[in-house]
C-alpha positions in Angstrom: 28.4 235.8 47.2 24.9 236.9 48.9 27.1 239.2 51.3 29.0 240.6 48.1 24.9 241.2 46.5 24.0 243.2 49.7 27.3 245.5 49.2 26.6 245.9 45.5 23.1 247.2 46.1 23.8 248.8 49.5 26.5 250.7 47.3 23.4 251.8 44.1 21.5 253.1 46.6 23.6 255.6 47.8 23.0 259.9 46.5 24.9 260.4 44.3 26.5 263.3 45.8 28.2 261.0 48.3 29.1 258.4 45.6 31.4 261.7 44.3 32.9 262.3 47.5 33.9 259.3 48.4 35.3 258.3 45.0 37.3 261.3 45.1 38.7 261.0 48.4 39.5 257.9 47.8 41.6 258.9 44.8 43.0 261.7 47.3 43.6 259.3 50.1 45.3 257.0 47.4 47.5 259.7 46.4 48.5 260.7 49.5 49.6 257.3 50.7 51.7 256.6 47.0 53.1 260.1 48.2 54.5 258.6 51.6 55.4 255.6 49.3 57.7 257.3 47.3 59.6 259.4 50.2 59.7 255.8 52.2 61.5 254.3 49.2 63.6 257.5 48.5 65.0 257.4 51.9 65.6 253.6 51.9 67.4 253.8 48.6 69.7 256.7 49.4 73.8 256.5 50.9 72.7 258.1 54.0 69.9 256.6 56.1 67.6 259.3 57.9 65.6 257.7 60.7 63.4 261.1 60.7 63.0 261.0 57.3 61.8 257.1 57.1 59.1 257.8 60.6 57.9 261.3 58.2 57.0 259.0 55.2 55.3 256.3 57.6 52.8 258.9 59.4 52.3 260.3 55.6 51.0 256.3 54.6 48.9 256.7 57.6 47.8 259.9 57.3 46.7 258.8 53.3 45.0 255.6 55.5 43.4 257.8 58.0 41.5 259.9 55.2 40.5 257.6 53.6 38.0 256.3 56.0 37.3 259.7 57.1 35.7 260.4 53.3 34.0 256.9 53.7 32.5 257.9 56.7 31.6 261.3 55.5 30.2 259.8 52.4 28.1 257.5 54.3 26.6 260.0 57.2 26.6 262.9 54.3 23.6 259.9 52.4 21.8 259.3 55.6 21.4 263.2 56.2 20.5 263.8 53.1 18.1 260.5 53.2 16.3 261.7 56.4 15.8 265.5 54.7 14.3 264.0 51.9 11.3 262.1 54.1 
């Protein structure tokens, strides 16, 4: 519980400008993954398997996966930037 505390108030003390990216690049991200998602389950549902088109929706999903840590990331050094301008 004390190490979900430290997140909840590591996560109220961030700008607020990186609070908006990340929460929107995280809805991006998510998005982009439920797009790979849906071509995966596409091409596993239809009379003729394409292995090209099952290894394009995979590297989508990860693509979706790879942004979203790059806008948590971002948010995060975006704060400390922005942190260190400010003193």
């Amino acid at each position: 519980m004390e190490i979900l505390q430290k997140l909840k108030t590591g996560i109220s003390n961030l700008n607020e400008t990186s609070l908006k990216l990340m929460k929107h690049g995280a809805q991006f991200a998510v998005g982009v993954c439920l797009t790979g998602l849906a071509a995966y389950i596409i091409n596993s549902r239809m009379y003729i398997f394409n292995y090209s088109g099952e290894q394009f929706a995979i590297h989508i999903m990860l693509a979706g996966v790879s942004l979203f840590m790059q806008f948590i990331i971002g948010g995060l050094v975006l704060d400390i930037f922005q942190k260190r301008r400010q003193n």
